[in-house]
Backbone as CSV, one residue per row, in Angstrom:
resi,resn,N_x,N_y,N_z,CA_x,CA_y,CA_z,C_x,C_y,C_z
1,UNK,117.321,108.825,88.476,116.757,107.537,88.149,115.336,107.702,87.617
2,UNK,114.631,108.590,88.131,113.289,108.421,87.410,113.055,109.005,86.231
3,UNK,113.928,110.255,85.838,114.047,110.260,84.869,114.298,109.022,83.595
4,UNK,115.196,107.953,83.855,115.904,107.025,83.527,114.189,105.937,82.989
5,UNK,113.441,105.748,84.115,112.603,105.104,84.044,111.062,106.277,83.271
6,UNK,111.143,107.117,83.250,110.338,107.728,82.063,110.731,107.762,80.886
7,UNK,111.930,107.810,80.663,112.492,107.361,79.565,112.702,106.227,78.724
8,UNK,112.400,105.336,79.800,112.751,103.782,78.814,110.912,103.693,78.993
9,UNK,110.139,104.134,79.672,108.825,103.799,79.915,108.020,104.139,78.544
10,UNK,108.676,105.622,77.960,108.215,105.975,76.807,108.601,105.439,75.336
11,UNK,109.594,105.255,75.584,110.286,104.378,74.186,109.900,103.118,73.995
12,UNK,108.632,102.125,74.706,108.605,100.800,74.671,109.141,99.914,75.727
13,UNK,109.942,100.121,76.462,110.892,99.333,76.907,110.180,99.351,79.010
14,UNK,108.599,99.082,78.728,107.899,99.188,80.078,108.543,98.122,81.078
15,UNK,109.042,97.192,80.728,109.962,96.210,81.307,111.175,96.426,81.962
16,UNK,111.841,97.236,81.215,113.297,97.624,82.035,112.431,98.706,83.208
17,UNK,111.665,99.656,82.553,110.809,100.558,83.850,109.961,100.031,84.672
18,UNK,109.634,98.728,84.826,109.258,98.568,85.938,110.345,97.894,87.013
19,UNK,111.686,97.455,86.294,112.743,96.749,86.971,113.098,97.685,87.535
20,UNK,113.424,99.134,87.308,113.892,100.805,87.357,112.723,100.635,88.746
21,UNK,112.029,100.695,88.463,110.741,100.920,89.609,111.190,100.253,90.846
22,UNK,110.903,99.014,90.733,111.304,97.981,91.671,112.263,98.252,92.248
23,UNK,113.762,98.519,91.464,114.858,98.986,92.083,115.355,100.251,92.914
24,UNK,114.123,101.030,92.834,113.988,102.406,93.496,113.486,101.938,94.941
25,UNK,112.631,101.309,94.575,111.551,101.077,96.236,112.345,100.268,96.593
26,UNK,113.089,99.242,96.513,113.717,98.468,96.899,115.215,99.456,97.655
27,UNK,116.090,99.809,97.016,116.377,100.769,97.695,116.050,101.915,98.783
28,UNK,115.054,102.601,98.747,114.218,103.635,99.656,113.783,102.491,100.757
29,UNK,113.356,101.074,100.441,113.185,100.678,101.914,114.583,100.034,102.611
30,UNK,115.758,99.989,101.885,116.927,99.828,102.670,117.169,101.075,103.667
31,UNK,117.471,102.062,102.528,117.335,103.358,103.396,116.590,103.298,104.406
32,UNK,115.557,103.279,104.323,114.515,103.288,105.601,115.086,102.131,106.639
33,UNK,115.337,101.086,106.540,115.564,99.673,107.514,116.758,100.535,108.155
34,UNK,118.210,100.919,107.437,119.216,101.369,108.198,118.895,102.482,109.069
35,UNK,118.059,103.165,108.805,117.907,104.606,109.662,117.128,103.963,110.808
36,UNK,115.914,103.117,110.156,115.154,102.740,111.861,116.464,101.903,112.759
37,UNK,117.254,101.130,112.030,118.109,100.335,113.025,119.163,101.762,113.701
38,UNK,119.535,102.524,113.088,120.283,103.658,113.456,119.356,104.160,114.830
39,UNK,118.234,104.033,114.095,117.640,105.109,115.587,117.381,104.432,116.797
40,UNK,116.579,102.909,116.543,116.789,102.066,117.687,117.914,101.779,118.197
41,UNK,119.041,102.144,117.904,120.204,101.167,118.673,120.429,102.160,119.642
42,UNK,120.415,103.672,119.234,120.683,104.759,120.059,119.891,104.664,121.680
43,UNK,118.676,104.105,121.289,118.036,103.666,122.246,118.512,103.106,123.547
44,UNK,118.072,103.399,125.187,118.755,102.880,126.601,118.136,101.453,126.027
45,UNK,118.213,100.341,126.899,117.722,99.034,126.680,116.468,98.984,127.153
46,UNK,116.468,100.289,128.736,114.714,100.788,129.059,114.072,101.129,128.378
47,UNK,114.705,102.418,127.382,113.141,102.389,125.971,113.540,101.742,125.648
48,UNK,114.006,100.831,125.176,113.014,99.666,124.220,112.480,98.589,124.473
49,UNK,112.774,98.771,125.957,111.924,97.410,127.028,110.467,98.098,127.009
50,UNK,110.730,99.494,127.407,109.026,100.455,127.576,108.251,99.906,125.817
51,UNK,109.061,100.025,124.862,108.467,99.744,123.609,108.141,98.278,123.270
52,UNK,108.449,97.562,124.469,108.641,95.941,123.981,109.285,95.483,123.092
53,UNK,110.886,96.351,123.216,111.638,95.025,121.944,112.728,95.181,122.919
54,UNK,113.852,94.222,122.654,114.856,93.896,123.109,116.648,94.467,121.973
55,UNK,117.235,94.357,122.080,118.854,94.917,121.014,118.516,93.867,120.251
56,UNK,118.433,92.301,120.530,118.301,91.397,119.735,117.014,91.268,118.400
57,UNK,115.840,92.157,118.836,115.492,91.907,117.522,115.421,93.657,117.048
58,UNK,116.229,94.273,116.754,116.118,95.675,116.184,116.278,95.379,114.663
59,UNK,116.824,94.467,114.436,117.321,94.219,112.880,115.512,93.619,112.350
60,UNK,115.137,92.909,112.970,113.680,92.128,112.676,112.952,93.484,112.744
61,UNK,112.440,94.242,113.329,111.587,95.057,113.704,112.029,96.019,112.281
62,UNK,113.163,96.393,112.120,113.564,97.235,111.065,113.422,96.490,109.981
63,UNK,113.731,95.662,109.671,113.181,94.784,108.155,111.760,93.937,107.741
64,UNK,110.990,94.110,109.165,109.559,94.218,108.595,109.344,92.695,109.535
65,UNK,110.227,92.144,110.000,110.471,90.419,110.219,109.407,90.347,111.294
66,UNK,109.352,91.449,112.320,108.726,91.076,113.459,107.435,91.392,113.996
67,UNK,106.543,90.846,114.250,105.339,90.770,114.436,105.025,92.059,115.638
68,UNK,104.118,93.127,115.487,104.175,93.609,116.981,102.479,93.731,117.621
69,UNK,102.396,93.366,118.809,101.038,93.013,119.195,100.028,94.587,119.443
């Protein structure tokens, strides 16, 4: 892909490469959300009481949703 986006970046076409862009990071932070939810769930319900979260918000905490003090 980044090839893809140096390529249209150089020919004029900085528009489709920054959509190319967008669509990279946008991806890499899915990746990232599934692996943190992967790793929290593995979790006893004690760590993640010791960490202050609960099963119910692992999806929030992994997608950025939840506030932590």
């Amino acid at each position: 892909m980044t090839a893809l986006i140096m390529t249209a970046d150089k020919i004029g076409l900085h528009s489709v490469a920054e959509w190319f862009k967008r669509l990279q990071a946008s991806i890499a932070r899915e990746k990232l959300a599934r692996q943190t939810i992967k790793e929290l769930s593995r979790l006893s319900d004690r760590e993640l009481n010791d960490m202050g979260l609960s099963r119910g918000n692992i999806y929030s905490v992994a997608y950025g949703h939840e506030e932590r003090w």
